[in-house]
C-alpha positions in Angstrom: 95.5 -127.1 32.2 96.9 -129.7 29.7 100.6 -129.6 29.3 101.9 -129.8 26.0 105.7 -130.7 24.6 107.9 -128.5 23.1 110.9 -129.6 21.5 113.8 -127.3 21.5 117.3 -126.1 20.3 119.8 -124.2 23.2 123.1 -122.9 23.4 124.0 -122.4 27.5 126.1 -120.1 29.0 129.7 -121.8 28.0 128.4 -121.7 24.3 127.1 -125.4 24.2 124.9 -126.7 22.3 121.5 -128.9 23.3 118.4 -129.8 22.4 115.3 -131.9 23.7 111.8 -131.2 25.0 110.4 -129.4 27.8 106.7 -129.6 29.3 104.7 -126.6 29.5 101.0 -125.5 28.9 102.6 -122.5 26.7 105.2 -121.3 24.1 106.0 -118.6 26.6 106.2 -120.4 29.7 108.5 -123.5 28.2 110.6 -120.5 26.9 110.7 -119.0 30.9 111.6 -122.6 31.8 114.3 -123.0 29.8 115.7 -119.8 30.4 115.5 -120.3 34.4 117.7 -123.4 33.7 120.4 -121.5 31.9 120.0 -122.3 28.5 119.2 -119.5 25.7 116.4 -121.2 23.1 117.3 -120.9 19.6 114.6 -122.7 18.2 111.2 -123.7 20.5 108.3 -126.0 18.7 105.5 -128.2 19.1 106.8 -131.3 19.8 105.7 -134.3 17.4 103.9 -136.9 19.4 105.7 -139.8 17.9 109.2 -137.6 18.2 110.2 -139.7 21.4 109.4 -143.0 20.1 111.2 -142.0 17.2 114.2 -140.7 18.7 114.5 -144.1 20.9 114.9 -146.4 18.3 115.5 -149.8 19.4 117.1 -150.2 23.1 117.9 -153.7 24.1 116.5 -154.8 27.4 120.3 -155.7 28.6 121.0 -151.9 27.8 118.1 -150.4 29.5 118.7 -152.8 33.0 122.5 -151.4 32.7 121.3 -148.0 32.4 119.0 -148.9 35.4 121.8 -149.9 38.0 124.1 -146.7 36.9 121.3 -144.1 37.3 120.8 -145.9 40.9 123.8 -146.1 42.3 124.1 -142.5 41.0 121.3 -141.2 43.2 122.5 -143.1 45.9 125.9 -140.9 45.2 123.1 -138.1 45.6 124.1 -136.5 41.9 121.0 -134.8 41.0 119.0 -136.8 38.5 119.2 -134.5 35.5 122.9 -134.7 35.7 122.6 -138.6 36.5 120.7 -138.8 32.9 123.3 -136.2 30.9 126.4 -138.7 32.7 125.3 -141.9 31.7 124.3 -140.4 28.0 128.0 -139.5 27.6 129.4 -142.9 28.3 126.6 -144.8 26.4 127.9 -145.8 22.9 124.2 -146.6 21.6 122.9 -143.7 20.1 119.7 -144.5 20.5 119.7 -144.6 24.1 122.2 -142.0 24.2 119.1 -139.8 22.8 116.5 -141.3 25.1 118.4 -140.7 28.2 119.3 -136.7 27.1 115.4 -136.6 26.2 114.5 -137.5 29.5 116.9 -135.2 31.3 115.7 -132.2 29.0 112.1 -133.4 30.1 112.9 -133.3 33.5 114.6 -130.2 33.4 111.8 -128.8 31.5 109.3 -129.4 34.4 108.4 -133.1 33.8 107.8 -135.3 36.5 110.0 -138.4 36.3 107.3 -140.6 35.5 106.3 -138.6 32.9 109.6 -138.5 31.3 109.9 -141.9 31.2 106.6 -142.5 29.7 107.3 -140.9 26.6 109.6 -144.0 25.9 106.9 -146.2 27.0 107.4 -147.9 24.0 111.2 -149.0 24.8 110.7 -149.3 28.3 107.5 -151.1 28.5 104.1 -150.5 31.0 105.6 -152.6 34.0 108.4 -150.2 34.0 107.1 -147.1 33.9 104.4 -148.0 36.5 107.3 -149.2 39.0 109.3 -145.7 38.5 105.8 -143.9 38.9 105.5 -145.8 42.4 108.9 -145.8 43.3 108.7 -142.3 42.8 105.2 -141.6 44.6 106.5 -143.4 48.0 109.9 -142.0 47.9 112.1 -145.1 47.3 113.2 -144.1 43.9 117.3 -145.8 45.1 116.3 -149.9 45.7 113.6 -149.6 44.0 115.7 -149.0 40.4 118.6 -151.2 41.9 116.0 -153.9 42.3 114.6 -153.4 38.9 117.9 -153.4 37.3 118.5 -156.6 38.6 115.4 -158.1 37.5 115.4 -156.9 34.0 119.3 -158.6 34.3 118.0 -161.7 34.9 115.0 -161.6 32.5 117.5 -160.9 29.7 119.7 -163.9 31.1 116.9 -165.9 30.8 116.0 -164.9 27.4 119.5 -165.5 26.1 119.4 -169.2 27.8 116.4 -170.2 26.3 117.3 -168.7 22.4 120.5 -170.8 22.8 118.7 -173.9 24.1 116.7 -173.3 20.2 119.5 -172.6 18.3 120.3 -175.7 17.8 116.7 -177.4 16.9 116.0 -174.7 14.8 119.4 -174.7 12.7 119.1 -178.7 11.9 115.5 -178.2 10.8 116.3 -174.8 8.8 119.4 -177.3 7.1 117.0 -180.3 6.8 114.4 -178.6 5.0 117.1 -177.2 2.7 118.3 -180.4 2.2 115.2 -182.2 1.7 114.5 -179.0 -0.8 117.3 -179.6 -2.9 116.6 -183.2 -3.4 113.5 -183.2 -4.3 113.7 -180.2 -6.9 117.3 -181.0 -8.6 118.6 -185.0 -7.5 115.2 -186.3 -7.6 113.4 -185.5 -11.2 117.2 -186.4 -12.6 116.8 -190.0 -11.2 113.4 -190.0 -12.1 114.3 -188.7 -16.6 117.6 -191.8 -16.1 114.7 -194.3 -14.7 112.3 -193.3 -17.6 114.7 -193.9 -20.1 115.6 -197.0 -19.3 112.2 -198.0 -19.0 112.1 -198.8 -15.3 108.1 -198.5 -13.7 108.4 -196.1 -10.9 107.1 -197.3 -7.5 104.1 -194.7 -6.2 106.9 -193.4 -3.5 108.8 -192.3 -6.0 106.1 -190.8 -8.0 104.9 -188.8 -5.0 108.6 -187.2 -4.3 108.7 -186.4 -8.3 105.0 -184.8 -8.3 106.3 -182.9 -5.4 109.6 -181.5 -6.7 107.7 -180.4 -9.9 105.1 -178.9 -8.0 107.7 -176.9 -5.8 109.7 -175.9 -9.0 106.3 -174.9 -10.5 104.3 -173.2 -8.2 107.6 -171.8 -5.5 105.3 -168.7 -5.4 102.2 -170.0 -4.0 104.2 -171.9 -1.6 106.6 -168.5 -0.5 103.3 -166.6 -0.4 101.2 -169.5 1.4 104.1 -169.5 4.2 103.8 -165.6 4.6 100.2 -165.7 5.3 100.8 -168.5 7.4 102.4 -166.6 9.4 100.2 -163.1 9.2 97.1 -165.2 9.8 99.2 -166.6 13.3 99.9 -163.3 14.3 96.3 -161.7 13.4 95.4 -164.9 16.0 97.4 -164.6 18.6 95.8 -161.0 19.2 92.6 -162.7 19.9 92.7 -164.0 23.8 90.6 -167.1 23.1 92.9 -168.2 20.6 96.2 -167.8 22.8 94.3 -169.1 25.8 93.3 -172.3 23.7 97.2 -172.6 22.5 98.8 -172.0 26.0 96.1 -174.7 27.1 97.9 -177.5 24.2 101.3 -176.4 25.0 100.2 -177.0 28.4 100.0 -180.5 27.7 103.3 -180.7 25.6 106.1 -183.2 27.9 109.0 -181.0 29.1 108.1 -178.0 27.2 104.8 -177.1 29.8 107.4 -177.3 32.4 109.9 -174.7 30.9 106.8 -172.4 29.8 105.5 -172.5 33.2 109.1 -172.0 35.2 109.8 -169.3 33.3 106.0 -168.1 33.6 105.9 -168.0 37.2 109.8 -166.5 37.7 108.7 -163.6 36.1 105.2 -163.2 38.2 106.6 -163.6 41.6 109.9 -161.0 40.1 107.7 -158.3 39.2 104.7 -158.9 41.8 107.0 -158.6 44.8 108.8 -155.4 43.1 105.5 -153.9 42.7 104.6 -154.8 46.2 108.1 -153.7 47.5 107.5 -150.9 45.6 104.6 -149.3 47.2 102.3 -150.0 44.7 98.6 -152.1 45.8 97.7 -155.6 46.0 95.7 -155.3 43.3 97.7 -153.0 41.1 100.9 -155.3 41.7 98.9 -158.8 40.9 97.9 -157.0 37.4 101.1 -156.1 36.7 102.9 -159.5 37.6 100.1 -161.2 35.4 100.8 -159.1 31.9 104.6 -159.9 32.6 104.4 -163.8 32.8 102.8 -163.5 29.4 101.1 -166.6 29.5 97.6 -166.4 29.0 96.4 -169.4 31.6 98.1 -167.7 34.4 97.0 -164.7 33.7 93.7 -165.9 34.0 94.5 -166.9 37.0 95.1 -163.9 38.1 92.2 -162.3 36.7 90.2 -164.7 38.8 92.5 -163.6 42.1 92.0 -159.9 41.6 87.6 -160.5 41.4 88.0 -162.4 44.6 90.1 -160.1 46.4 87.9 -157.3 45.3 84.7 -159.0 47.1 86.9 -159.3 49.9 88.6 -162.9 49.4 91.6 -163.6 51.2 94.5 -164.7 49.1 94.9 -167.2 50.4 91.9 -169.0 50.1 91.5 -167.7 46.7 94.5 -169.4 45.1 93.2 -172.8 46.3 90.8 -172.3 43.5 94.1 -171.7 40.8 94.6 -174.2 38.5 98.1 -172.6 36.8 99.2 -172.1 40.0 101.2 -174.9 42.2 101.2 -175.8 45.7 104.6 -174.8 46.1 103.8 -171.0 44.9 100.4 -170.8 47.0 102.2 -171.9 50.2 104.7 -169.4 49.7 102.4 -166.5 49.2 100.3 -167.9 51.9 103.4 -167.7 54.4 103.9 -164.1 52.9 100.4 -163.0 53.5 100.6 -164.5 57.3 103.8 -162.5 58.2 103.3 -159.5 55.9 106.6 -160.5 54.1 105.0 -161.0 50.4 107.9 -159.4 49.1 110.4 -161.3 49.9 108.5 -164.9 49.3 108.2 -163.1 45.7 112.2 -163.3 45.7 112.2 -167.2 46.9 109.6 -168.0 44.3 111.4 -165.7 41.6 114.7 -167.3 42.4 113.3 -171.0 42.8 112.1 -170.9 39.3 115.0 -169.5 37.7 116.8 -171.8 38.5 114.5 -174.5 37.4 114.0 -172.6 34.0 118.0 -172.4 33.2 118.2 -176.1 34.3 115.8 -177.0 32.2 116.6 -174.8 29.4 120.0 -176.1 29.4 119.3 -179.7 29.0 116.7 -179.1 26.3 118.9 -180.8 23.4 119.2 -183.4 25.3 115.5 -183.7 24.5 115.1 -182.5 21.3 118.0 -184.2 20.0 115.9 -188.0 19.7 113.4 -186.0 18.8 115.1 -184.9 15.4 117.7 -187.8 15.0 114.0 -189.9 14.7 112.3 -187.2 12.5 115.6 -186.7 10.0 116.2 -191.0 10.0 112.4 -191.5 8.5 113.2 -188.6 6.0 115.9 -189.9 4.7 114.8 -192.9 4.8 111.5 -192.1 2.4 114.1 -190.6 -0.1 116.7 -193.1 -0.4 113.8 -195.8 -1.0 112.2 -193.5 -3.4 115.3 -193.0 -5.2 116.8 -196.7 -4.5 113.9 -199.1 -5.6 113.7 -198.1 -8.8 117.5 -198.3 -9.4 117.6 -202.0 -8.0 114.4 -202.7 -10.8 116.5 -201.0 -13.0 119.7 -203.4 -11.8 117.5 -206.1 -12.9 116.3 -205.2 -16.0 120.0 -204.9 -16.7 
């Protein structure tokens, strides 16, 4: 029979208050449950389905790998994993995981299975997480499993926080160029342009593109804030469509320095989450799925799609990866090795740590890069103005 959630409002025996939800295929038996635990239901409802989505709120991934190493080496102190939940709630100062960890231990203490309690924050947690607790859970090695995990979602966030700094600094000189370049040609511009009209000065066609330009964006600021909005709606509406991002990975592919960043960090988070998977108890098949959808780049993940077929028919990996094109030499050897000596996992680890540290090497010395880059861009910009401003001036210095 289908089990159904029930959320619910308790006082226990001290006189404490408490609420959550508890599985049951009944009112009456989610009230038994509850009442076999201690607690005395003051109120006991249907559950909303979107309640524990809701009640998670947003959970940073740096919060839930912390939560991940305390409720491990918690277990490993053999507290029992309701009370592991309730602990680490108390001494979390994000209410919204404060809820999500209480919801799960009322979940669990309601009858849930663990996996099941953590699926209800699916959203929070994501699908390669809740499929390695449901292993690790299945084959009994619920401890390293969730130490390992805790330290790959650590590094994953490290990552992430390398490569937005490694941005920052692009993206704030264009965001202040544009401005600039904004302001000139709506305010500095079409006042140069009224001073050259009046003293009768013919305006070269540079100039008279910059002016038409500034009066357009004073105009029509509307059509251009609404044009960038769809812009950007119209991206995202694309990048659902798996031809589309396959045919954009494929150009980034080809982009100097940046292909080798996208691909580091690509295939540090394969091998990281293939050999937990694997070291998890969880298939060959399973775990190559999994570590595809976390890379997040489409041309591996073909890849991958193309390994699983194979292996279905019977392919040995090995061979098959000959036939990757995403994939080095340097990762297929490795596996290869792995596959020989029935050690995947921990070639996984060599790959994962290889190309971390090739991705925060690189991330770290992308200014360096950029920085011609937009030095060259920003000199031709303001360049184009100060002609367009400066021409006309030295006419009118003749005239004079």
């Amino acid at each position: 029979m289908t089990s159904l959630s029930f959320e619910y409002k308790a006082i226990d025996r001290t006189g404490t208050k408490s609420k959550g939800f508890v599985e049951a295929t009944s009112q009456e038996e989610a009230y038994r449950r509850l009442t076999a635990t201690g607690l005395t239901p003051v109120s006991l409802r249907s559950a909303n389905p979107h309640a524990a989505k809701n009640a998670a709120g947003k959970v940073s991934h740096a919060a839930v790998a912390h939560i991940t190493y305390q409720l491990s080496v918690l277990l490993e102190a053999r507290i029992p994993i309701v009370d592991c939940f309730r602990n680490i709630a108390e001494q979390e100062e994000n209410p919204h995981a404060r809820t999500m960890l209480l919801d799960i231990a009322s979940r669990i203490e309601g009858g849930s299975s663990v996996t099941k309690a953590f699926s209800a924050h699916a959203a929070t947690l994501g699908t390669v997480y809740i499929e390695t607790i449901h292993a690790a859970e299945t084959s009994g090695n619920m401890i390293p499993v969730l130490a390992h995990l805790a330290e790959m979602l650590e590094e994953q966030d490290e990552m992430s926080k390398l490569v937005r700094g490694a941005m920052a600094y692009p993206v704030m000189v264009v965001l202040a160029l544009s401005t600039a370049i904004l302001i000139l040609l709506t305010f500095v511009v079409p006042k140069f342009a009224t001073m050259f009209a009046q003293r009768g000065v013919e305006l070269p066609i540079l100039t008279q593109i910059l002016i038409a330009i500034g009066e357009s964006l004073r105009s029509y600021w509307w059509a251009y804030a609404s044009g960038i909005f769809g812009s950007v709606f119209f991206f995202k509406r694309l990048w659902r469509n798996p031809k589309v991002r396959i045919s954009i990975d494929r150009y980034l592919a080809r982009v100097p320095y940046l292909s080798r960043l996208l691909r580091a960090l690509a295939l540090g988070r394969f091998a990281n989450v293939f050999g937990l998977s694997l070291g998890s108890g969880i298939g060959l098949l399973d775990s190559l799925e999994m570590g595809g959808r976390a890379s997040a780049r489409p041309l591996l993940m073909e890849d991958v799609d193309v390994l699983m077929e194979q292996v279905k028919r019977g392919g040995k990996l090995s061979d098959v990866m000959r036939t990757c094109k995403y994939i080095p030499p340097f990762v297929r050897q490795l596996l290869s090795a792995g596959e020989e000596s029935a050690e995947m996992s921990r070639m996984c680890k060599i790959i994962s740590a290889h190309y971390a540290r090739e991705a925060k090497h690189l991330a770290k010395h992308a200014a360096t890069v950029v920085e011609p880059v937009l030095i060259a861009g920003l000199t031709v910009i303001v360049l184009i103005v100060a002609l367009a401003i400066f021409i006309p001036m030295w006419d009118m210095v003749s005239l004079v």
